[in-house]
MITIMAR-13794 format. One record per residue (C-alpha): residue in one letter; residue number from 1; chain; x, y, z. Coordinates in nm, 3 decimals, always signed. Layout:
N
node type=A, seq=NUM, mol=A, east=X, north=Y, up=Z .
...
//
This chain:
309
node type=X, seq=1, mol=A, east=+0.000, north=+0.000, up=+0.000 .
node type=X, seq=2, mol=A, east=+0.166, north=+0.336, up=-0.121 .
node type=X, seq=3, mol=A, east=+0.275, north=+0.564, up=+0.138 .
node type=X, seq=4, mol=A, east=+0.021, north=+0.874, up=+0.252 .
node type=X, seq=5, mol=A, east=+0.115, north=+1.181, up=+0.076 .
node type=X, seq=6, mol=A, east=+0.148, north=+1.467, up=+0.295 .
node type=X, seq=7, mol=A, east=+0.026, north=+1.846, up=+0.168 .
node type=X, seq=8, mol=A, east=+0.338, north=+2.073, up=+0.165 .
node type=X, seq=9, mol=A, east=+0.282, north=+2.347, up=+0.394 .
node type=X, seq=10, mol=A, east=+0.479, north=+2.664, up=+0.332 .
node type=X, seq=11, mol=A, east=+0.470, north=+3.019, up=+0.451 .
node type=X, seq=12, mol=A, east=+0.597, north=+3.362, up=+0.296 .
node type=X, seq=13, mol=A, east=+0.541, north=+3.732, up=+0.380 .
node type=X, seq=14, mol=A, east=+0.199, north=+3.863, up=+0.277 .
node type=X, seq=15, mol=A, east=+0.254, north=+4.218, up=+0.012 .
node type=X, seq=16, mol=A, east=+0.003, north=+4.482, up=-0.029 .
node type=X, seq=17, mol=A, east=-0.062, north=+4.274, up=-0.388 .
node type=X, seq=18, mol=A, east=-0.203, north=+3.955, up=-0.216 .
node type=X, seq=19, mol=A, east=-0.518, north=+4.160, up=-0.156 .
node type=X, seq=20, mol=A, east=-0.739, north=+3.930, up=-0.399 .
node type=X, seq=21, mol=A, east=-0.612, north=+3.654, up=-0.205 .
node type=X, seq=22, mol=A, east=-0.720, north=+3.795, up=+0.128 .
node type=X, seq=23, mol=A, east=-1.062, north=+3.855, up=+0.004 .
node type=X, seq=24, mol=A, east=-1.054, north=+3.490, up=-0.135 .
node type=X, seq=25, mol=A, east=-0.924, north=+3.372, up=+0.237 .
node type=X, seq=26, mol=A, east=-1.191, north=+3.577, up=+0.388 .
node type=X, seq=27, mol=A, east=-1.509, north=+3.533, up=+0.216 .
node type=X, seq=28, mol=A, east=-1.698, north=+3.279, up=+0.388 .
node type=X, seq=29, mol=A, east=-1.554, north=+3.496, up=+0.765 .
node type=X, seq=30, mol=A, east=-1.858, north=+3.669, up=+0.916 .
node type=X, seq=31, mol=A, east=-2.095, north=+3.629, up=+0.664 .
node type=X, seq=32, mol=A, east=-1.859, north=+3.782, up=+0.394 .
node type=X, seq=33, mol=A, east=-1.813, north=+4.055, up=+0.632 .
node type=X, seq=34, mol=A, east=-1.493, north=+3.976, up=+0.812 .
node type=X, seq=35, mol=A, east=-1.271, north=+4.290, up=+0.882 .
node type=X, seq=36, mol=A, east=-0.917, north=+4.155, up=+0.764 .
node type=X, seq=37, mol=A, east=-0.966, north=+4.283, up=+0.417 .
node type=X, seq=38, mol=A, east=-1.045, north=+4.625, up=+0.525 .
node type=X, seq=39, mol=A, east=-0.725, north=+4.691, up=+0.708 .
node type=X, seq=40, mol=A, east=-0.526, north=+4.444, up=+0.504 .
node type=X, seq=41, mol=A, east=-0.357, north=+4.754, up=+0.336 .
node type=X, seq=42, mol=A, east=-0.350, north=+5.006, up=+0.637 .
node type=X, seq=43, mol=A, east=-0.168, north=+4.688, up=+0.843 .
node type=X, seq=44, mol=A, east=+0.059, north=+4.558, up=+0.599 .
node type=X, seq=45, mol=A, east=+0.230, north=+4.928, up=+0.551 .
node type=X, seq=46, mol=A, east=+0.298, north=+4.932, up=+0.962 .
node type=X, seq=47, mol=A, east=+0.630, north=+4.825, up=+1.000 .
node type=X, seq=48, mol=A, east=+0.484, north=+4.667, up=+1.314 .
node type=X, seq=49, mol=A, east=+0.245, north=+4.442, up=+1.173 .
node type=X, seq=50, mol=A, east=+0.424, north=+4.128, up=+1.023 .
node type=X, seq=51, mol=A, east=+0.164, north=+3.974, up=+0.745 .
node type=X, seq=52, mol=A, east=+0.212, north=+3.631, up=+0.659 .
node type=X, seq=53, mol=A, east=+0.028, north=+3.382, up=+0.396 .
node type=X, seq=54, mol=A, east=-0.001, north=+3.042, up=+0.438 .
node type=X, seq=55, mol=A, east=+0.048, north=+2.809, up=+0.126 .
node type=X, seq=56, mol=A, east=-0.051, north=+2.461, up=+0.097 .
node type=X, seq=57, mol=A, east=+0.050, north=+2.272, up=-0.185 .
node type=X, seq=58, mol=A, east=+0.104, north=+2.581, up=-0.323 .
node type=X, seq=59, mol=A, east=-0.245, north=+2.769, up=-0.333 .
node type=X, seq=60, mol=A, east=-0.339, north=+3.019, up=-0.089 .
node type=X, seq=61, mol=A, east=-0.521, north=+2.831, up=+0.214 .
node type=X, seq=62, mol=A, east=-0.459, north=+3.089, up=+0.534 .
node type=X, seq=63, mol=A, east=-0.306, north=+3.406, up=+0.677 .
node type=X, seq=64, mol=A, east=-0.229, north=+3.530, up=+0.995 .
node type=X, seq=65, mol=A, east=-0.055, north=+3.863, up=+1.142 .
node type=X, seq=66, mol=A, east=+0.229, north=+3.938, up=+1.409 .
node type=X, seq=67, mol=A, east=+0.173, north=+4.229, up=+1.562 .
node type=X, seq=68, mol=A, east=+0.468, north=+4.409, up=+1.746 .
node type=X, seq=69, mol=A, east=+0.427, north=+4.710, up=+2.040 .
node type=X, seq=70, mol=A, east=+0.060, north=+4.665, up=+2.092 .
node type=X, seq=71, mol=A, east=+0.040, north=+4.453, up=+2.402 .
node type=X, seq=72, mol=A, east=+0.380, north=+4.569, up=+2.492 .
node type=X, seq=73, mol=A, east=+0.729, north=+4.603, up=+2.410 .
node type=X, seq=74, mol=A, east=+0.817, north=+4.233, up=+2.487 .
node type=X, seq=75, mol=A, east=+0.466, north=+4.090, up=+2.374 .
node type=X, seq=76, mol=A, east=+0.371, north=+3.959, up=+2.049 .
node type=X, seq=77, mol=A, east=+0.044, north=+3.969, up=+1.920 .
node type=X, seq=78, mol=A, east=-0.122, north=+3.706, up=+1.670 .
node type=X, seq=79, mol=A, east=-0.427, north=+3.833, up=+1.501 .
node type=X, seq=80, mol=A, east=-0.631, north=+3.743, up=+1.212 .
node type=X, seq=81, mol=A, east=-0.599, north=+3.406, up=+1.191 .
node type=X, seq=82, mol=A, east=-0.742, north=+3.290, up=+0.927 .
node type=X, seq=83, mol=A, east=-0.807, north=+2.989, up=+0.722 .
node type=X, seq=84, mol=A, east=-0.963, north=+2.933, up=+0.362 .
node type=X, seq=85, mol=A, east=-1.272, north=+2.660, up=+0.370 .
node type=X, seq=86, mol=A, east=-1.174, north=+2.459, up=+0.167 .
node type=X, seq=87, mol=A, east=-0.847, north=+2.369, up=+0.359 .
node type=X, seq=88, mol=A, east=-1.028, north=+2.341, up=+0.695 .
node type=X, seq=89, mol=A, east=-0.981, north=+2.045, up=+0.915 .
node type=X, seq=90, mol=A, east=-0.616, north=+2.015, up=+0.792 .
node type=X, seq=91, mol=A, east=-0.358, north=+2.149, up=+1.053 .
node type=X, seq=92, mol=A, east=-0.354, north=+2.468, up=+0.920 .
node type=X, seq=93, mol=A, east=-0.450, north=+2.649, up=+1.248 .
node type=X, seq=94, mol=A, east=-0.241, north=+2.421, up=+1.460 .
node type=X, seq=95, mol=A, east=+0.081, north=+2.507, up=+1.183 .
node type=X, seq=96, mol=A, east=-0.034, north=+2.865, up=+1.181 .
node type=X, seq=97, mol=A, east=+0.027, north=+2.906, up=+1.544 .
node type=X, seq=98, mol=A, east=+0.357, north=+2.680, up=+1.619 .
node type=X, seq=99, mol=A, east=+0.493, north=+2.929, up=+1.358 .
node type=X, seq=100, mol=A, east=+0.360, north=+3.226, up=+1.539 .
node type=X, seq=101, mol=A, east=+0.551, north=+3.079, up=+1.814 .
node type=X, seq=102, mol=A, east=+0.907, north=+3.024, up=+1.639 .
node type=X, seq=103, mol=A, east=+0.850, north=+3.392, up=+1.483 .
node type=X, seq=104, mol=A, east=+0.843, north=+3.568, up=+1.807 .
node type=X, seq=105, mol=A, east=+1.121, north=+3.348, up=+1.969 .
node type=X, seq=106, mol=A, east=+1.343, north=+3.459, up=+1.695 .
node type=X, seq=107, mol=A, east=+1.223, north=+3.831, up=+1.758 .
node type=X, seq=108, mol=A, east=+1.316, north=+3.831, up=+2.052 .
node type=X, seq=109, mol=A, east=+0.988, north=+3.833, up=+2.237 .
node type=X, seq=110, mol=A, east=+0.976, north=+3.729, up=+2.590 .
node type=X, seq=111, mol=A, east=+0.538, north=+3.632, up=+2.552 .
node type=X, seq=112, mol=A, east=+0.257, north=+3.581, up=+2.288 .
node type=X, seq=113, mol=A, east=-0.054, north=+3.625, up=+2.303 .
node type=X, seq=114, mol=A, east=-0.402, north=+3.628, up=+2.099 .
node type=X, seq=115, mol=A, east=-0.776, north=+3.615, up=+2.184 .
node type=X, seq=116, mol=A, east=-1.060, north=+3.402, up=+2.041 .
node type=X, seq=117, mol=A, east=-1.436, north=+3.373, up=+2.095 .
node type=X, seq=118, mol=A, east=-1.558, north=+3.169, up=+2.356 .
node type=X, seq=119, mol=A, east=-1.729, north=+2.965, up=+2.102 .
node type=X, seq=120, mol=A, east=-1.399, north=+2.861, up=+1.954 .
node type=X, seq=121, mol=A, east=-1.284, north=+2.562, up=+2.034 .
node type=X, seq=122, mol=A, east=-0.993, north=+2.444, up=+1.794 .
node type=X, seq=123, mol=A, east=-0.845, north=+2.778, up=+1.925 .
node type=X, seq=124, mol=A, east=-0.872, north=+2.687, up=+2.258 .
node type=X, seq=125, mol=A, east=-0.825, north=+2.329, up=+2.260 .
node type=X, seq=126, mol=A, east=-0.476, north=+2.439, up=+2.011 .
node type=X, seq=127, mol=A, east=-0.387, north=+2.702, up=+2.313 .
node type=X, seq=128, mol=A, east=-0.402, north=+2.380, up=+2.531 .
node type=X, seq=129, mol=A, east=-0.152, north=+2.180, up=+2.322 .
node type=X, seq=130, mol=A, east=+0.117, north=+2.446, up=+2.337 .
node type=X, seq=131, mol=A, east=+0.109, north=+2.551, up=+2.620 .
node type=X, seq=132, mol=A, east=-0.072, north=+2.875, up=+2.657 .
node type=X, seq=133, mol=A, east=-0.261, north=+3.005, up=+3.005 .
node type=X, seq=134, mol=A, east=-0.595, north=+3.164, up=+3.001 .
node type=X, seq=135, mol=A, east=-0.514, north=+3.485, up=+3.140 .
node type=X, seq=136, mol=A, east=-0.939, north=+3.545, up=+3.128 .
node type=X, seq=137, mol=A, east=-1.250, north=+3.629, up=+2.982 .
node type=X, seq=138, mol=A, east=-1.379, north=+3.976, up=+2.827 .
node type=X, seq=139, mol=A, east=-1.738, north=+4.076, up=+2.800 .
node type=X, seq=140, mol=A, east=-1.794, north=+4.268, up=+2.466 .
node type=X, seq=141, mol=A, east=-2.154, north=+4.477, up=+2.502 .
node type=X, seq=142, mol=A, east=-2.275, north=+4.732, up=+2.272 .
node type=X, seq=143, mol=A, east=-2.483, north=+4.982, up=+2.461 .
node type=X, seq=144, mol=A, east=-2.840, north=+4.999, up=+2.280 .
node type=X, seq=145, mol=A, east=-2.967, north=+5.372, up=+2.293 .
node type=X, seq=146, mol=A, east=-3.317, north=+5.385, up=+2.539 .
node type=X, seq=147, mol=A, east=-3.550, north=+5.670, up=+2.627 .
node type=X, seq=148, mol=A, east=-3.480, north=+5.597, up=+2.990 .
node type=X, seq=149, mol=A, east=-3.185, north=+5.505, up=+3.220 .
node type=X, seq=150, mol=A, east=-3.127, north=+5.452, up=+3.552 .
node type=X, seq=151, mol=A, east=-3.062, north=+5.840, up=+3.731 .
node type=X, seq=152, mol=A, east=-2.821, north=+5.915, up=+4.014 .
node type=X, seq=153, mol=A, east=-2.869, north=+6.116, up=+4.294 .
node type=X, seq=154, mol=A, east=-2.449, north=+6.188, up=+4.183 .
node type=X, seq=155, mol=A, east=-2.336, north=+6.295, up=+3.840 .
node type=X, seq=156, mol=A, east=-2.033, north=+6.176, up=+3.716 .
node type=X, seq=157, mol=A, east=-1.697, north=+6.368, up=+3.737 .
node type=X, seq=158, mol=A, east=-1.355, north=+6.337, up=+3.607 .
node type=X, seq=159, mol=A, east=-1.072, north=+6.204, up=+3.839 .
node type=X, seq=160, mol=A, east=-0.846, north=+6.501, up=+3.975 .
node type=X, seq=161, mol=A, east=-0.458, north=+6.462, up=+3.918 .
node type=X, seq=162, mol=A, east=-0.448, north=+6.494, up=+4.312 .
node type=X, seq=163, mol=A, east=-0.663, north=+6.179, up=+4.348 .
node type=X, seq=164, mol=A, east=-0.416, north=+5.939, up=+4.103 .
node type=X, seq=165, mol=A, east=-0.249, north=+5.772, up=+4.403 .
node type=X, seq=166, mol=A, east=-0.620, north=+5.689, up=+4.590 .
node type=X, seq=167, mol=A, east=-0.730, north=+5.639, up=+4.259 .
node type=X, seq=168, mol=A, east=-0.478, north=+5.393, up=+4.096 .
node type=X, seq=169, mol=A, east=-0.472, north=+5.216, up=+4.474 .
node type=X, seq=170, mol=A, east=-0.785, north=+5.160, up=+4.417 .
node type=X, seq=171, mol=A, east=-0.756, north=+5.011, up=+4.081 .
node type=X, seq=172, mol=A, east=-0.462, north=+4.777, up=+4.177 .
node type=X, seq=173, mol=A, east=-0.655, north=+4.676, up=+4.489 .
node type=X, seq=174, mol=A, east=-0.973, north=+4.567, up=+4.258 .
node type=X, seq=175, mol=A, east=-1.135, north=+4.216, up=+4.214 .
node type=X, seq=176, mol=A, east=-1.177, north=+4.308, up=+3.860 .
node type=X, seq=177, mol=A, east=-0.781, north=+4.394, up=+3.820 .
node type=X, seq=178, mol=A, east=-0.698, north=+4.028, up=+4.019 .
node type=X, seq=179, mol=A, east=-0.947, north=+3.870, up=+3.804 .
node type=X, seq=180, mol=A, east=-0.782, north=+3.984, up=+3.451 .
node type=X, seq=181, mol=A, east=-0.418, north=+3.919, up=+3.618 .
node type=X, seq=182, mol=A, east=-0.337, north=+4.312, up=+3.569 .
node type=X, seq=183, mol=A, east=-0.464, north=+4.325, up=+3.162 .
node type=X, seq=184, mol=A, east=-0.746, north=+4.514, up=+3.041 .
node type=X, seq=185, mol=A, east=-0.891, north=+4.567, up=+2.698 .
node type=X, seq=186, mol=A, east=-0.874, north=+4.949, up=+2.503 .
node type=X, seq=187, mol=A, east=-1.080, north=+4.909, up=+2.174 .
node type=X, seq=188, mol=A, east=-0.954, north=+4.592, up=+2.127 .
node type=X, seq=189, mol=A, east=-0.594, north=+4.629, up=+2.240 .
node type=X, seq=190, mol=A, east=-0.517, north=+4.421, up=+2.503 .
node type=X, seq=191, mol=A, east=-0.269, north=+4.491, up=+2.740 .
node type=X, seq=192, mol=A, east=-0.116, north=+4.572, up=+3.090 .
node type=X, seq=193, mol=A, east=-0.305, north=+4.823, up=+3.297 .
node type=X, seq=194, mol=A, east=+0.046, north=+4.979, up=+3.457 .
node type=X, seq=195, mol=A, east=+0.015, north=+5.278, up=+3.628 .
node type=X, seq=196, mol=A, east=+0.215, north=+5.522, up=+3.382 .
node type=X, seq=197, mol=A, east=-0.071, north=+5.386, up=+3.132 .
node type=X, seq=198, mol=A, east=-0.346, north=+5.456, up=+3.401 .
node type=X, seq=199, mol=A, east=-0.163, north=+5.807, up=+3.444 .
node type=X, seq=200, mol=A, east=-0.210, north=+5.860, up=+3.029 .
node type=X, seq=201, mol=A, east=-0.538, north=+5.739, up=+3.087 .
node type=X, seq=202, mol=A, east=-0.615, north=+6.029, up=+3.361 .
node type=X, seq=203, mol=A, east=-0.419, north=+6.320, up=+3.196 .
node type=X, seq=204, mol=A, east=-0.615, north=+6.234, up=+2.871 .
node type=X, seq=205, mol=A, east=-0.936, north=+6.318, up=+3.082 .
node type=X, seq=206, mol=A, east=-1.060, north=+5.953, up=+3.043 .
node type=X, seq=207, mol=A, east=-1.078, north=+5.835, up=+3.361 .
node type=X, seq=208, mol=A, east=-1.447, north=+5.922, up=+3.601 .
node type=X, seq=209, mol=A, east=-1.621, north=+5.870, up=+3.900 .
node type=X, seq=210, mol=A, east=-1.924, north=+6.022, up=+4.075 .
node type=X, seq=211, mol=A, east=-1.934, north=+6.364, up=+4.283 .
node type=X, seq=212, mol=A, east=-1.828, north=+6.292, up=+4.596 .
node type=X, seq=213, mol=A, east=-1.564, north=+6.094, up=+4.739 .
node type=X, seq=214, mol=A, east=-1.371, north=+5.858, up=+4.536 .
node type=X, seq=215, mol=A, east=-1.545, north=+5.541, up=+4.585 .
node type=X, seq=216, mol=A, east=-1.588, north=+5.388, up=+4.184 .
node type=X, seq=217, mol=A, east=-1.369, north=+5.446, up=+3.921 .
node type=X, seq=218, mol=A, east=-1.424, north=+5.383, up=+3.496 .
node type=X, seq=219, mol=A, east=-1.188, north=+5.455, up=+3.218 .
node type=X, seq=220, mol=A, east=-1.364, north=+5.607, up=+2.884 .
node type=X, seq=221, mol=A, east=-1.206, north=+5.663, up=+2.531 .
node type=X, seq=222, mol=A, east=-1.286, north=+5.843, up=+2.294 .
node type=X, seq=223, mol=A, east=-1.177, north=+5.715, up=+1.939 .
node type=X, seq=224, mol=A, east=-1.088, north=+5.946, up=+1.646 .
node type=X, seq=225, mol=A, east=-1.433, north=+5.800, up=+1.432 .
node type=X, seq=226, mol=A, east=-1.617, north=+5.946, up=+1.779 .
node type=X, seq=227, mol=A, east=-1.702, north=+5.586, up=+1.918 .
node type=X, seq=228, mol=A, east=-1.682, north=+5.530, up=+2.267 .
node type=X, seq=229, mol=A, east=-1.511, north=+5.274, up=+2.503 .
node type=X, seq=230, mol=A, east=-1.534, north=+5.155, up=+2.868 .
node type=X, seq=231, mol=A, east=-1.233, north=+4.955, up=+2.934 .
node type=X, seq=232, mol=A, east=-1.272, north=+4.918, up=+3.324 .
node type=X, seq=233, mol=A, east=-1.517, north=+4.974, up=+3.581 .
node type=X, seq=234, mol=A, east=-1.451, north=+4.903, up=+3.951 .
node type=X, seq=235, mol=A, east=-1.589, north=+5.024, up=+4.302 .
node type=X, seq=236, mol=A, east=-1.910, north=+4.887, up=+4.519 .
node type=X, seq=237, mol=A, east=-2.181, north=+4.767, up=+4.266 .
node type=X, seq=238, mol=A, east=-2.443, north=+5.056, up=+4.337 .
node type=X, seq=239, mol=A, east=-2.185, north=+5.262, up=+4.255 .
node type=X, seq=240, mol=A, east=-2.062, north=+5.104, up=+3.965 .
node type=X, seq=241, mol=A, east=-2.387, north=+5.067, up=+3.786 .
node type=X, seq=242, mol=A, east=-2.490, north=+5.398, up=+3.865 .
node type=X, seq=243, mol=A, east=-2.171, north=+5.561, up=+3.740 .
node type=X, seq=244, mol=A, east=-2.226, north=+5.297, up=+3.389 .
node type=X, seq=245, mol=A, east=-2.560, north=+5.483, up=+3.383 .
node type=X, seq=246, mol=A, east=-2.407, north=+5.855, up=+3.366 .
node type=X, seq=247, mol=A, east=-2.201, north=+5.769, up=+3.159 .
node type=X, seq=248, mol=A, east=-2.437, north=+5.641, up=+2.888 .
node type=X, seq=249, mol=A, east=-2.619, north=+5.960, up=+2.960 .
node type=X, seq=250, mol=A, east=-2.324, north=+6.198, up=+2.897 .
node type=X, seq=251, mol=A, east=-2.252, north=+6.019, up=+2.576 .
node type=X, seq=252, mol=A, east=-2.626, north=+5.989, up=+2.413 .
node type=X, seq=253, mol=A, east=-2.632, north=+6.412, up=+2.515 .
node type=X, seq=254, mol=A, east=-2.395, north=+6.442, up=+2.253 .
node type=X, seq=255, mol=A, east=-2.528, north=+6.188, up=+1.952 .
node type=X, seq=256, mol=A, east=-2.866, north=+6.314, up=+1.884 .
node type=X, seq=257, mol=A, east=-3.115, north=+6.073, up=+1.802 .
node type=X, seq=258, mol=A, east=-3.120, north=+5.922, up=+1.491 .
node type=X, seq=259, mol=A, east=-2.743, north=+5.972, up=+1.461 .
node type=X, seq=260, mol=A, east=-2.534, north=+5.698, up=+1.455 .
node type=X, seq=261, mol=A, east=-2.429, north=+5.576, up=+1.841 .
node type=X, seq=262, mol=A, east=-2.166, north=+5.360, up=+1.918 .
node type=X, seq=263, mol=A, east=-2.062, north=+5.281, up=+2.259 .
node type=X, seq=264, mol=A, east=-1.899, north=+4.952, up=+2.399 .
node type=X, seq=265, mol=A, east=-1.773, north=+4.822, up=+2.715 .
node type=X, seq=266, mol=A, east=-1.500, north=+4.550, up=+2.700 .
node type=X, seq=267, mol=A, east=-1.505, north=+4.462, up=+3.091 .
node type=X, seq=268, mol=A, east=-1.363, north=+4.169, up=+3.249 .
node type=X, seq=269, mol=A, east=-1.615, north=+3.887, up=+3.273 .
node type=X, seq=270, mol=A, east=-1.771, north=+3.859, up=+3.615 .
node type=X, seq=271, mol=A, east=-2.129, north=+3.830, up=+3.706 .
node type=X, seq=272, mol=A, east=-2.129, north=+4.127, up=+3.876 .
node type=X, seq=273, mol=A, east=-2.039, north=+4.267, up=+3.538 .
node type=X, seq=274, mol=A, east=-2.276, north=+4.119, up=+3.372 .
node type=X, seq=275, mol=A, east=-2.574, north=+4.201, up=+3.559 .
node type=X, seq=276, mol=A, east=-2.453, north=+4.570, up=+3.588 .
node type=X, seq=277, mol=A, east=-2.423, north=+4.584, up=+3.222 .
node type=X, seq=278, mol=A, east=-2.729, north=+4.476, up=+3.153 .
node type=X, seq=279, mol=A, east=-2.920, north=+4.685, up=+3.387 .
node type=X, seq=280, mol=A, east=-2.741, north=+4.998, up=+3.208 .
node type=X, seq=281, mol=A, east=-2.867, north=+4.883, up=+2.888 .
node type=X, seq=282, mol=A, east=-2.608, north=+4.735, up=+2.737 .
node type=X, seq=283, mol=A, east=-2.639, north=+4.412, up=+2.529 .
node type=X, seq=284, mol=A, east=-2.378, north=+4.140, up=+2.418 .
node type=X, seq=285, mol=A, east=-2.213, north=+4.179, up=+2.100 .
node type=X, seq=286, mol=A, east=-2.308, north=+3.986, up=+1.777 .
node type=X, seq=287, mol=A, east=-2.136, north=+3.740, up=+1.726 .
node type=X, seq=288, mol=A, east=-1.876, north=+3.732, up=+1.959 .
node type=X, seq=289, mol=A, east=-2.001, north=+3.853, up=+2.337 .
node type=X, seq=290, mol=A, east=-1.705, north=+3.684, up=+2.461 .
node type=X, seq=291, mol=A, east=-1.329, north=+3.668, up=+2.429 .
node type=X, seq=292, mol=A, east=-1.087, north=+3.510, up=+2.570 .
node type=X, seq=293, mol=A, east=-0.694, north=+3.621, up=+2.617 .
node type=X, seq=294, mol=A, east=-0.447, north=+3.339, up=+2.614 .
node type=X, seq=295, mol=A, east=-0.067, north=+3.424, up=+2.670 .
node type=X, seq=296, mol=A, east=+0.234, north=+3.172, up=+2.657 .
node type=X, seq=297, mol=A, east=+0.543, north=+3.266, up=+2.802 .
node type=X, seq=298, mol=A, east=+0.858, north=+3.195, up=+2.573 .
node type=X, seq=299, mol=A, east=+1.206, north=+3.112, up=+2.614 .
node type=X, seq=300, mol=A, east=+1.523, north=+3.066, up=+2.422 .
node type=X, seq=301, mol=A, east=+1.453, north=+3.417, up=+2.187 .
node type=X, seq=302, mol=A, east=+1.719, north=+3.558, up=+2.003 .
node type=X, seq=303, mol=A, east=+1.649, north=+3.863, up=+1.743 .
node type=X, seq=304, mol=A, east=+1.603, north=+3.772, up=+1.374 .
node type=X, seq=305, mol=A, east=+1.633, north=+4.123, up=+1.201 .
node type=X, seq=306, mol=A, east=+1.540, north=+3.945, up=+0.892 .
node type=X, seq=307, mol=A, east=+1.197, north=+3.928, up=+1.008 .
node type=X, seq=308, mol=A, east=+1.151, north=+4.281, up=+1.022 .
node type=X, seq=309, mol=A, east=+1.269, north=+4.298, up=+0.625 .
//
């Protein structure tokens, strides 16, 4: 009986030219709608963002990026994973990833890390295999606009500079700060939550709480397309949900109705979280409510400047 035939798998830089291939990789992602294509070009022009496509048997079956500086200086980041239908069910993920792994040894990284969907298993049962640690779960919500929310006796206010130490204390001394092992997500960046980013965070005039003494605390961004994100939420649950609430209120003051309204919270998952999320009138995001952020520690890394050609 002849021996099995193996597929030759192979993998080369992605170019600003593979495009058509992307949108090939891509189609069936999201209903057609998957973002990859969209930024393919804006990404692949960052010096930062390595692009790689995955060849087997010499036709286009996957692609993947590195991503260096974005969850720190000695963190890299695998994103947009991706892998063609019709080469599904072949080792392609499990391939995609081991390289992921040799790449950022040979950068020099000291971690990687990358987030799925809750509903993914290959991803997580692949993390399992080599190694990785769930670090935890992150609630995605999208706040749907109603005529009425929950009103506080308090408005919200922004954190004073001469609050930061009571303030960051606070933060560091948080069950949701424990729970997400010091990492929180910024509009989809995840990363650590280190107290000269909390201080950006605060100087930027991003970080609230409600008149009075400092007893919750949330951090709010603003992005350039005038979205709006909670990345983290702590203090006593009244408080919390009733700061959640002004907050919804100070944004919907400025989108009038009928104006387009987008404001998510990417919170640690916790029931408490949850429940206050929902009561503020958020709801979980279609189709992925849930993520998960695995990181695996690496060892032996030496810097490969050819890499970064």
């Amino acid at each position: 009986m002849p021996d099995k035939i193996l597929p030759r798998l192979s993998i080369r830089q992605g170019i600003t030219a593979d495009f058509p291939l992307v949108k090939q990789i891509c189609a069936d992602v999201n209903g057609g709608n998957d973002y990859i294509p969209e930024v393919w070009e804006e990404w692949i022009n960052n010096p930062q963002n390595l692009a790689f496509i995955v060849e087997m048997d010499r036709q286009p079956a996957g692609l993947y990026f590195l991503r260096l500086g974005v969850a720190g200086l000695t963190t890299g980041w695998l994103q947009g994973v991706r892998v063609s239908s019709a080469f599904r069910k072949q080792g392609l993920a499990g391939y995609i990833l081991e390289e992921a792994i040799r790449q950022s040894r040979e950068l020099g990284m000291c971690y990687l890390q990358y987030v799925t969907a809750q509903e993914n298993r290959p991803m997580h049962r692949l993390a399992e295999i080599n190694g990785f640690w769930p670090v935890g779960n992150f609630l995605i919500y999208t706040y749907q606009r109603v005529n009425e929310t929950l009103r506080s006796s308090m408005a919200c206010r922004l954190v004073t500079t001469s609050e930061f130490d009571e303030a960051y204390r606070m933060l560091l001394d948080s069950a949701e700060h424990q729970l997400a092992h010091g990492i929180y997500c910024n509009t989809w960046g995840w990363k650590p939550l280190s107290i000269d980013t909390f201080r950006q965070h605060l100087e930027r005039r991003e970080v609230y709480t409600l008149t009075g003494a400092l007893k919750v605390l949330a951090i709010m961004h603003r992005a350039e397309d005038n979205s709006y994100w909670i990345s983290f939420l702590a203090g006593n649950t009244a408080s919390r949900l009733h700061l959640l609430s002004e907050l919804t209120r100070k944004v919907t003051k400025n989108v009038p109705a009928g104006q387009p309204l987008e404001l998510m919270a990417q919170l640690v998952q916790s029931p408490a979280n949850e429940k206050i999320l929902t009561q503020a009138g958020f709801e979980p995001d279609n189709p992925e409510p849930v993520m998960t952020l695995y990181e695996l520690k690496l060892d032996n890394h030496r810097k490969d400047p050819d890499l970064l050609t």
